[in-house]
N, C-alpha and C positions, 0 to 999 in steps of 0.2 A: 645603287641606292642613293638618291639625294642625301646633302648633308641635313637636311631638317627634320630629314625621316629618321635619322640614328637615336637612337637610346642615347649616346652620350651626347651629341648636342643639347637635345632633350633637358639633360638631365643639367648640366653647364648650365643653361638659360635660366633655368628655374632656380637655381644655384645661387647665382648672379644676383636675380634678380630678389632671392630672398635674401644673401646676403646683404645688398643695397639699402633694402628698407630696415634691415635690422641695425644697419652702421649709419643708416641715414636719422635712428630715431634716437640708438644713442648719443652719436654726436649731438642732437638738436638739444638733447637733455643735458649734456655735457655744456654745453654751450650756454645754455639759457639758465642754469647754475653759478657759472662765470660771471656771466653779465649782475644777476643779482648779488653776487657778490664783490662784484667790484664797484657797483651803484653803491652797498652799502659805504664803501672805503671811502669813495669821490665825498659822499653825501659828511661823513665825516671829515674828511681833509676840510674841503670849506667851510665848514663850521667853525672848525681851529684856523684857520687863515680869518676869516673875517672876527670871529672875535679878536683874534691878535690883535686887527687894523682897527677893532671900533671905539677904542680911547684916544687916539691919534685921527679919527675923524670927528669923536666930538668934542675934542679943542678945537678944531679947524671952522667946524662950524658955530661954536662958541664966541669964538674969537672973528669969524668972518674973515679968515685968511684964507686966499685963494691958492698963494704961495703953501702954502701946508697943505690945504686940501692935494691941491695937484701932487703936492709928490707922495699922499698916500696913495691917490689912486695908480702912478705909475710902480709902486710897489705892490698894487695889486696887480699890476697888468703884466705883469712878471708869470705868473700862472696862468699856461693855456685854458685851463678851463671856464674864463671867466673870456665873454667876447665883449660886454658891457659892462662897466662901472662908472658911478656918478654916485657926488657930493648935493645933497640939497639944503638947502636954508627952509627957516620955520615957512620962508613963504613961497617953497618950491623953486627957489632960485639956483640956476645951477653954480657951485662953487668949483665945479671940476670935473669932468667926463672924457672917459677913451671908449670908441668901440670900432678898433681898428681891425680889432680881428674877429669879428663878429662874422661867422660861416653860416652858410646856408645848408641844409640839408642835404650831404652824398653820401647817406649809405640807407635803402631801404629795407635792410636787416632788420636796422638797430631800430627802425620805426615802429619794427610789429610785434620787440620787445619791449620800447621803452615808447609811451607816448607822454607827454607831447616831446618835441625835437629840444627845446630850449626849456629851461628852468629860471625863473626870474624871482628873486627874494630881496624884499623891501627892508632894509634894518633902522628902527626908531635910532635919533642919535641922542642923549638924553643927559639934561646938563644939571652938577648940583649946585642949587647955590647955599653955600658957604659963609655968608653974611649973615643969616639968619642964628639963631639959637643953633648950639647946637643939637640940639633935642627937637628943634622943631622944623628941621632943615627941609628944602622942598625940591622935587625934585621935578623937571620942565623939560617939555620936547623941544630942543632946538633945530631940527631939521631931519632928515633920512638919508641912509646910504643905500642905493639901488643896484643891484646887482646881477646881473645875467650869464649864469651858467650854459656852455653850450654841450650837452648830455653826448654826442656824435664826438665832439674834441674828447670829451672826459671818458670813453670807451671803446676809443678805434683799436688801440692796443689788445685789447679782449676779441675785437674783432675781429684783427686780423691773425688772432693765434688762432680762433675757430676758424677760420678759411685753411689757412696751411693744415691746420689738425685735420680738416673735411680732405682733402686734396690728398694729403699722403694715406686716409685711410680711405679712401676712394680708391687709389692707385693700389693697395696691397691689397683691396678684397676682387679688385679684377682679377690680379696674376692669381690669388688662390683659386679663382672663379676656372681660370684658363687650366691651371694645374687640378683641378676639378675634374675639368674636363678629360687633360689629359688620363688621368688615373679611372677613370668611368669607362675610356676608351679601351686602356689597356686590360684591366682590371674585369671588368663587365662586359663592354658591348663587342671585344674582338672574340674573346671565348665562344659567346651567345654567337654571332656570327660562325665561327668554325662549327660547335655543335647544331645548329640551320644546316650547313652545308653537308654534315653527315647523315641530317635527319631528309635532307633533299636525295642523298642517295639508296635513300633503303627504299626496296622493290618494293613494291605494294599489292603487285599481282601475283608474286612469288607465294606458296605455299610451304615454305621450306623457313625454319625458323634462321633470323638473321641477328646480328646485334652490333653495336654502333663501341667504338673504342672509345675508351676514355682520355682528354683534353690531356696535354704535358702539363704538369706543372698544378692542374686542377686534380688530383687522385684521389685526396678526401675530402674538398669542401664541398657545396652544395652543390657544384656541379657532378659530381662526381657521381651522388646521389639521388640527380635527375637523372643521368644516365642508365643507372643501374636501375631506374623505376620505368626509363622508355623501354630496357633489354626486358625487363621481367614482363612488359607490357606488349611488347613483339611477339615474346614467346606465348602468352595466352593468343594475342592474333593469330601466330601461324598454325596453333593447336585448333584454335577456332575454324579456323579454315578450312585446316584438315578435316575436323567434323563437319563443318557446311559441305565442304565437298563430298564426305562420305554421305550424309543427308540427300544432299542432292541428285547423287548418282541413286542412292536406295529408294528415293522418291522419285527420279526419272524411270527405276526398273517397276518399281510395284505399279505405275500409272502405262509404261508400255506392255507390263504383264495383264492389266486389268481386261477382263472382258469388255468393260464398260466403255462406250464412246466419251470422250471426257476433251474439251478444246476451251478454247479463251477468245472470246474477241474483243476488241477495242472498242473508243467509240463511234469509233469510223467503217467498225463492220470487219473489220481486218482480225486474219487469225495471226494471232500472238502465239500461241501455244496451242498443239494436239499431238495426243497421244497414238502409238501407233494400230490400235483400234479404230481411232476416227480415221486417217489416213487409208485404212486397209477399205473402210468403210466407202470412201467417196473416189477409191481409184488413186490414191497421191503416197508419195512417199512423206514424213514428215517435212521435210524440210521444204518440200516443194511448194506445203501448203503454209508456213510460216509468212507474212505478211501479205497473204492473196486476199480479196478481198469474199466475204461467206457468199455474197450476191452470185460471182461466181462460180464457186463450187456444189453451193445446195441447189438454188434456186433452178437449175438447169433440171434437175433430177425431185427434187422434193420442192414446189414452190410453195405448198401450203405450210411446209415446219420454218419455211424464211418467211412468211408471213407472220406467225410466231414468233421469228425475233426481233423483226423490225417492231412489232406492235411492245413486246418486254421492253427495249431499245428506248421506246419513244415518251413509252410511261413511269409514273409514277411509283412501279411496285418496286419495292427489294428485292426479291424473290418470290418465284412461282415454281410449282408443279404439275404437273401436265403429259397423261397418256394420249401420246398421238402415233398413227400411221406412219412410219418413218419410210425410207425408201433407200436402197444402196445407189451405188454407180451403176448397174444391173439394172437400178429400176424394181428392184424385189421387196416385197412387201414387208414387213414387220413390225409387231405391236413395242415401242419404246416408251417406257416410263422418264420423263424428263424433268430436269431441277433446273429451275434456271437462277441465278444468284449475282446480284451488280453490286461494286467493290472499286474503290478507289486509286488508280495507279498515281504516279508523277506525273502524268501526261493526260488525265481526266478520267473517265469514268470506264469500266468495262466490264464485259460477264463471264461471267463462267457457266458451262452443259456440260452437264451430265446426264450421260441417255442409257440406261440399262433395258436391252433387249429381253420383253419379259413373254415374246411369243410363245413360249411355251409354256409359263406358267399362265397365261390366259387362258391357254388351251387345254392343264389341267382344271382350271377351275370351272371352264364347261362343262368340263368331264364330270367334275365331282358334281359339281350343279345337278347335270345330266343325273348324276348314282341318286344324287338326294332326292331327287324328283319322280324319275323313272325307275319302274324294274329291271334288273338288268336281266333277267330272262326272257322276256315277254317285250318289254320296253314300252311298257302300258305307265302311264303315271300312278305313280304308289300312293301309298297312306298320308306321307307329309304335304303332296302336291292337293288330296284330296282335302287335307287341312286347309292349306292356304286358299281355296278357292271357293270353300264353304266359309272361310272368315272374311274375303276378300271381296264378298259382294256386296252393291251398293243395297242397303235397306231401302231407301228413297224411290229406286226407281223398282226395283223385284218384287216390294213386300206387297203390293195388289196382286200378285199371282202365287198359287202355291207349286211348289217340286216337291217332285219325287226324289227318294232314293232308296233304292233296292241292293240289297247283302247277298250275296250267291254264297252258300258256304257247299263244298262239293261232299255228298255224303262216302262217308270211309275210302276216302282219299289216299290215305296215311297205309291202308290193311294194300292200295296197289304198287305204292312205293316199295312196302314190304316185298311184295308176291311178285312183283313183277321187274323190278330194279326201280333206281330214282332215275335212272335216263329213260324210263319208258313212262313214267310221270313227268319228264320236265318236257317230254316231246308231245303230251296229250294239253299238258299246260299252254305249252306254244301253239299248237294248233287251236285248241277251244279259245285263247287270244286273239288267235287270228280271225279267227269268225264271229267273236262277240265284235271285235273295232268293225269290221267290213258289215254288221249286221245294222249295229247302233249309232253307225258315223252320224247320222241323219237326226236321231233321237234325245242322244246324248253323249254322255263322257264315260266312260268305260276307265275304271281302275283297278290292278291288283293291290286287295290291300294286304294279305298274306298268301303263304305258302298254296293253300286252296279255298281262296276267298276273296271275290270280286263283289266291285259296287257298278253301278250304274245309277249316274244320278243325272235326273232330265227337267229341265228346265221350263220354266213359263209353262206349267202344262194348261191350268185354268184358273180363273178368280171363285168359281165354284166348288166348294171344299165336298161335296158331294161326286159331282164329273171329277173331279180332280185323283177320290178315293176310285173309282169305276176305272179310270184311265190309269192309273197304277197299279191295278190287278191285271188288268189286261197285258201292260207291259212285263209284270212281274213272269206271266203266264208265258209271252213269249220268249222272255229268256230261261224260263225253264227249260220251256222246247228244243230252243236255240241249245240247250245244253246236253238235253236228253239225245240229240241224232246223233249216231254215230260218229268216230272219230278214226280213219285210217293211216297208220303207220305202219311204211312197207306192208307185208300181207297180212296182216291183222287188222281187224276191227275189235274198236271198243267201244263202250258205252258206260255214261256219266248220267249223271243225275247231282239233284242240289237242291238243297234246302233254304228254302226265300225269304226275308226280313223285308217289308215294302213298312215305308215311313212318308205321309203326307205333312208339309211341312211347309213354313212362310218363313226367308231369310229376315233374323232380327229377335227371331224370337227362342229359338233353340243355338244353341252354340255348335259347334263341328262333334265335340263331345258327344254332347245330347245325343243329335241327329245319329252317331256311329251307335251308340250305347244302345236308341229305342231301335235301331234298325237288328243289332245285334239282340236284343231280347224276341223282338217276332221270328228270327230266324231260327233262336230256341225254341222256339212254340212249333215251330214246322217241322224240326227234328222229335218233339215230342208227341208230337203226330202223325210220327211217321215218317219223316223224309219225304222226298222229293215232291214238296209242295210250296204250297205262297202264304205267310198271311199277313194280315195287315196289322201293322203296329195301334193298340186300340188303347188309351188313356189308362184304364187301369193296370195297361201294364208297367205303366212308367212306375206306375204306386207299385205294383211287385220289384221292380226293378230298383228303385230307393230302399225297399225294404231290405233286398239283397246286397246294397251298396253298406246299408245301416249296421246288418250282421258283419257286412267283409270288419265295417272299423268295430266292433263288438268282439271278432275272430282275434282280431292285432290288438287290441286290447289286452280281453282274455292270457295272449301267450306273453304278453309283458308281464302282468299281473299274476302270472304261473296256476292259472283258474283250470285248467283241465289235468287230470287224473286216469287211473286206469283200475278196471273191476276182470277178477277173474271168474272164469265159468269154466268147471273139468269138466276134462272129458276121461269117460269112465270104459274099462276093458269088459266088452260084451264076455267076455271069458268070466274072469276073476271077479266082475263088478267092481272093481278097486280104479281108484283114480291114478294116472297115469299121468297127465298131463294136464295145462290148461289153457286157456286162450286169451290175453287181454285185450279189454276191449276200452275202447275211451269213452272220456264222458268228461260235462262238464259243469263246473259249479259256477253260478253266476248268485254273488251275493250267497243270498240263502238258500236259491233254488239251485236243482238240479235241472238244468236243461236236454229235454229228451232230444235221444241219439237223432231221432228223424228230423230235426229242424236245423240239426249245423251239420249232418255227414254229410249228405250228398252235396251241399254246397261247396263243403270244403276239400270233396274229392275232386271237384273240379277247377278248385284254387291253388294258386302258388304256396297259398299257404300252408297246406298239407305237408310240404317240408320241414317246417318249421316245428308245428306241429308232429310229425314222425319221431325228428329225433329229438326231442322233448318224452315221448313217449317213450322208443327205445332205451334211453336214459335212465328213465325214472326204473323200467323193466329190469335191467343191469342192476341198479344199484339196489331193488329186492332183490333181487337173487343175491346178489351181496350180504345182503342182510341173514337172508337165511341159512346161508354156507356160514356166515359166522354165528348162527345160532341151533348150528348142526343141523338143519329139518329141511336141508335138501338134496335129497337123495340123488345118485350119478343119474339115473334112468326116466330124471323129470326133466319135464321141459316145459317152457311157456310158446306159446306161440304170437308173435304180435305181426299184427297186419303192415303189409308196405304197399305203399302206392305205386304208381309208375311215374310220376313223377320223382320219385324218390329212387326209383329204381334207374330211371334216367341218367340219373345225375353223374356226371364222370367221375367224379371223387368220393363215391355211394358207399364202394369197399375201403377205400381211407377211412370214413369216419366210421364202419361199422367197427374196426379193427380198433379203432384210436378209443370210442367207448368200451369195446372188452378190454381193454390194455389198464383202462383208466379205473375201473371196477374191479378187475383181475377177475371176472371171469370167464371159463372155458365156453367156445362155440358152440357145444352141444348140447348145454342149458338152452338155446334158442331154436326159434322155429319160426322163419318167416313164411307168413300165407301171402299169397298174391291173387288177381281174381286174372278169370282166362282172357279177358281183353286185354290185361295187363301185360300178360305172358306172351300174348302175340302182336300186341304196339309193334316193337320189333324185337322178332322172332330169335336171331343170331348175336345180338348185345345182350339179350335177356339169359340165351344157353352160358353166353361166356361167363356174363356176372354169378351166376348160380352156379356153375364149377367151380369160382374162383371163392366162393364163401362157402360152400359145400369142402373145401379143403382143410380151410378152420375150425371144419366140424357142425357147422351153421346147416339145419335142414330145412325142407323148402314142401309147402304144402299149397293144391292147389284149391281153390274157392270156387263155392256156385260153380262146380264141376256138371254142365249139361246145359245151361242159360245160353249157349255161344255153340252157334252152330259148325266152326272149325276147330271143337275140342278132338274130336277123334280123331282128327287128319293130323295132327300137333301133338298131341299125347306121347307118341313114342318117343318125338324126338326129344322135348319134357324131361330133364334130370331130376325130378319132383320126388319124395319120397311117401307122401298120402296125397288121397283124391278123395274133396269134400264133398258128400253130395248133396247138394240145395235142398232145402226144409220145400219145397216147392213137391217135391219131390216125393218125401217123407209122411207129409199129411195123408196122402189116400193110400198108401199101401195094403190098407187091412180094408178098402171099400172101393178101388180102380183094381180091376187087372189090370190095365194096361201100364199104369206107373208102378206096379207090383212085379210086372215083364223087365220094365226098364231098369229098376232096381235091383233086378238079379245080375241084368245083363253087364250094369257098372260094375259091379259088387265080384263077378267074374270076369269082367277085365282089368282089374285092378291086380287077383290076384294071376291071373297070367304075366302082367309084365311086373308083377313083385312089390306091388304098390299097397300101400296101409289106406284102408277105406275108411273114411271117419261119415259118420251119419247127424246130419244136424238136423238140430227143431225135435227131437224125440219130448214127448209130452204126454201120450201114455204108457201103459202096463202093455198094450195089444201092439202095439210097434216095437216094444221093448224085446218081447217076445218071438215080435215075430224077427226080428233083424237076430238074435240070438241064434235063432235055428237056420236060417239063411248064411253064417258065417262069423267070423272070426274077424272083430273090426272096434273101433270105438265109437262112442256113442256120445253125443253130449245134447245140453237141450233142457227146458226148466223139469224136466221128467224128477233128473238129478239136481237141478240148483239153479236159481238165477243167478247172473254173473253177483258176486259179492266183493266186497271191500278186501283186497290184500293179506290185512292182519287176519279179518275173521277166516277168511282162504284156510292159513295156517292153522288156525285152532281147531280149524274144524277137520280139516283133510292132511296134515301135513303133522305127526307126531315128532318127538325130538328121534332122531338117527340113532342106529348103537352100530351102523354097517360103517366101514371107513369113508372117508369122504376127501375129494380130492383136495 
């Protein structure tokens, strides 16, 4: 190390140099204190010297004695301070003058204390005369005594003690300045030196904690306690280290565990960093691919994704993302989702890829596409495809021509799934698929929008709303056909038929809705016509079909508003005429009206909302009977009957909530009697036997409706866990004026009691029926003969006395 470069030179110079100026100003002040004080002394000495000599000068010049003048002035010339004296007469004549030592200016110290160099002072010499009065004495200038002080003579002595004073404290602020020095050396800059050299020896790459010994001699001053703040500062490094390096290594496994391809390149294209996923990827081992240039390694095999980087590379973006075709060393295909991300190193700019192979979930999301779209049976496009493609057409260019679209609903579809399994349904499904696409590829789009129900909707058929109604019957007509011809699976033939909704219609003006909604109302029409026909969606039925939209939000209303209720009607013992039992029936109050049964049932047998509805009813059923166990007047041997749907009887969790309302009520199953109708009971056949075991065990009995309207009641019957067979008021009316419904009536009436079945008789309304079903057998009767269904309470007061038998 240079000596200029040390701390204690350093510190010496500066040392030096401030002691100089601080001994240099006292001194000056020391000094120039002197000097004024000895000016004052001089200034007095002369004073008292020439006053002494000024009565001895004016005699001399009184008298005009040259001899006296002269020997005052060598009495003055006696004292160096004076380099000129002279005697003058009143007429400036000289009497007597020395200026033999009159010096010139050698010291320019004392010039830039004292100016001017010389002092010169003129003395009046001033004569009395004595002659006169003495009172009135005068007193007269005789001449002047001139005097010249030299200020340099009269102050060397001060002088020269400030020179020596400057010179020895000159000389003793160096050696302190050097003894400065030396103590700065010992003291400060050899320590700092040795702790440097220990601080030069501690590893830096070492992960291992180190620490540095403490100075001899320095154990508790401040070095002592830099030391022990470098150890304490060591040991956080080496601790740090050790976590960077645990970091490092946890972040080198999770990035070589990653699926993900994940690398770095510079700005030169060079790989800096990859993981062993990219390496595994491009055919390289890690390190092989460490400062290769990506040109390369991608480029050979993928040159479109090195187009991509050079383009990120060259632009302006921060980061981008970007699904592209990637490609292995192979050459194999894969869909890669990529981040590209540029980031600052020491050495310029670089990016980081990230490329997560998402081939497979691409190829889910076809899939699911595919599910959301197509049927997966058929792989006809479905309902939502049908959506998007009635919403997705251009108005602008379509809406001069009108479409069709036609509803296929296949009639009692659901009665061969039953009868015949659902694999000989989904195999008649795939085939009648197969032959409407290969029929209508030409015509139009072919879609399943349900279970057994296709559309067919045909485009651009005419601008004539007329040809356009004629050419959608036609069409309608030939997918009837198309439906109606047999179907062969293995050695079986079957045959289909279907009921048609055809809708003429101009994109823009009806929504997807609309369009499915009037297609699905004509298609109703054809099923109430009959089945396996066509008809055409005709404006006023849009008006029935609002109108039934208007009830469904009347229905949901209603069961919010708790507006519907239930009326009993007994049924009376053809034996004893005593009521037995009865039947509840719904009804419902809107405001002040009652709304008759015929304007919400059948709509709401057809509705979701019939559930909702059921057990609202059952409910309210439960908790009269409730009512009347706690008011003693319901006997063990009665029972109510209330209607269940099949939608309700559907329901997986049907026998949970029947259980969870007895439970809730506390009453027993055999107060109850659920009716079902025989469509009901044979929707499906084997869930319906189960459910009816399973509630038949709780005591719950099970009676069947409209027993004869369904022409598979007989073939069904046995198998029927039912405990009565109702038979339809249909039935009932002519018996005393058909034989032939008077035949059939016997014939129910004895097969009921052959397989041990309770025959109940509805619609009875006279005396001549009453009678005559009396003598025919042993059964109940119900019907306004005996009562219109009535209000609950009146039920009781009328038919229902207080109990004195026990009751459960």
């Amino acid at each position: 190390m240079k000596l200029t470069s040390k701390i204690s030179f350093t510190l010496g110079v500066r040392t030096l140099i401030l002691v100089l100026l601080l001994g240099f100003a006292m001194s000056f002040l020391q000094t120039y204190i002197d000097f004024k004080n000895r000016r004052a002394e001089v200034n007095a000495s002369i004073e008292s010297i020439i006053d002494a000599s000024k009565d001895s000068a004016n005699n001399a010049v009184w008298k005009l004695d040259n001899d006296l003048a002269a020997l005052v002035i060598k009495g003055l010339t006696y004292f160096n301070h004076f380099s000129y004296v002279a005697i003058l007469d009143e007429c400036d004549n000289v009497l007597a003058e020395s200026n033999e030592k009159e010096l010139e200016q050698t010291n320019k110290v004392l010039s830039f204390f004292l100016i001017p160099d010389f002092r010169e002072v003129t003395v009046p010499l001033i004569q009395t005369d004595s002659s006169q009065n003495s009172f009135a004495a005068s007193a007269n200038e005789s001449g002047k005594m001139v005097v010249r002080i030299n200020i340099h003579s009269s102050l060397s002595d001060v002088y020269d003690r400030a020179v020596r004073t400057f010179i020895i404290s000159l000389t003793g602020y160096i050696v302190i300045s050097f003894a400065l020095v030396l103590l700065y050396h010992f003291m400060l800059a050899a320590p700092l030196m040795r702790l440097a050299s220990r601080f030069e020896r501690v590893n830096t790459s070492s992960i291992t904690e180190q620490s540095i010994s403490k100075l001899k001699g320095h154990e508790s001053d401040e070095f002592s306690k830099i030391i022990d703040s470098a150890n304490a500062l060591l040991g956080r490094i080496a601790s740090g280290q050790i976590l960077l390096t645990q970091r490092s290594q946890r972040f080198r496994l999770i990035l070589d565990t990653a699926p993900a391809v994940i690398y770095s390149l510079d700005n030169k294209g060079k790989f800096v960093f990859a993981n062993k996923a990219t390496a595994s990827f491009y055919g390289y081992s890690i390190f092989d691919l460490k400062g290769k240039l990506a040109s390369e390694i991608i480029e050979p095999v993928d040159s479109s994704l090195m187009k991509v980087l050079n383009k990120f590379l060259s632009d302006n973006a921060r980061q981008m993302s970007k699904v592209v075709d990637a490609y292995d060393s192979h050459k194999m295909k894969c869909v890669m989702e990529m981040s590209f991300v540029k980031f600052h190193t020491y050495d310029g700019q670089s990016i980081l890829v990230v490329g997560n192979d998402v081939t497979k979930r691409v190829e889910a999301e076809e899939k699911i596409e595919n599910l959301a779209y197509c049927d997966s049976l058929t792989n006809l496009p479905n309902r939502n495809k049908v959506y998007e493609r009635l919403n997705a057409q251009d108005v602008a260019v379509s809406n001069s021509q009108y479409q069709v679209a036609i509803l296929a609903d296949l009639d009692q579809f659901k009665r061969i799934n039953d009868t015949l399994s659902h694999s000989v349904g989904d195999q008649l499904i795939v085939k009648l698929s197969e032959r409407l696409s290969t029929e209508f590829k030409d015509i139009g789009f072919v879609a399943r929008l349900g279970a057994d129900e296709f559309l067919l909707l045909s485009e651009q058929v005419s601008s004539n709303r007329a040809i356009a109604s004629t050419t959608a019957f036609e069409l309608a007509e030939k997918l009837r056909k198309c439906v109606n011809r047999e179907i062969d699976i293995g050695l079986h033939r079957y045959n289909l038929s279907a009921s048609l909704g055809v809708v003429v219609f101009k994109p823009g003006f009806e929504t997807a809705d609309e369009i499915l909604q009037y297609a699905d109302t004509a298609m109703y029409e054809s099923k109430k016509s009959g089945r396996n026909c066509s008809t055409l969606f005709q404006d006023e039925m849009a008006t029935e079909a609002a109108e039934l939209l208007k009830l469904e939000r009347d229905i949901s209303s209603a069961i919010f508003k708790d507006e519907f209720f239930f009326v009993l009607q007994p049924l009376v013992s053809s034996v004893t005429m005593e009521v037995t039992s009865a039947e509840a029936l719904i009804r419902w109050q809107r405001d002040d009206t009652v709304v008759p049964p015929n304007q919400f049932i059948p709509f709401l047998e057809e509705s979701a909302l019939i559930i909702d509805v059921g057990e609202k009813m059952l409910s309210k059923v439960c908790e009269f009977l409730a009512q009347m166990k706690s008011e003693k007047r319901l006997p063990n041997s009665f029972k109510i009957a209330v209607n269940i749907s099949g939608k309700q009887l559907s329901e997986v969790n049907f026998i949970e909530k029947v259980t969870n309302v007895l439970r809730k009520y506390q009453i027993a199953g055999h107060y109850l009697e659920f009716e079902i109708t025989e469509s009901v009971a044979l929707d499906n056949l084997k869930d319906t036997i189960k459910k009816i075991n399973e509630l038949k065990q709780i005591g719950i009995s099970f009676s069947l409706d409209d027993f004869g309207t369904g022409y598979s009641s007989l073939s069904h019957l046995k198998d029927l866990p039912v405990d009565k067979l109702k038979i339809d008021r249909s039935f009932i009316n002519d018996i005393n004026v058909d034989k032939q419904d008077e035949n059939l009536v016997k014939s129910i009436i004895q097969l009921a009691v052959n397989l041990g079945i309770v025959t109940v008789a509805e619609g009875v309304e006279t005396v001549q029926q009453v009678n005559w079903l009396k003598e025919n057998g042993n059964m109940l009767l119900q019907g306004y003969y005996f009562s219109r269904p009535i209000l609950p309470n009146d039920f009781i007061e009328k038919y229902l006395a207080p109990s004195t038998e026990p009751l459960e």
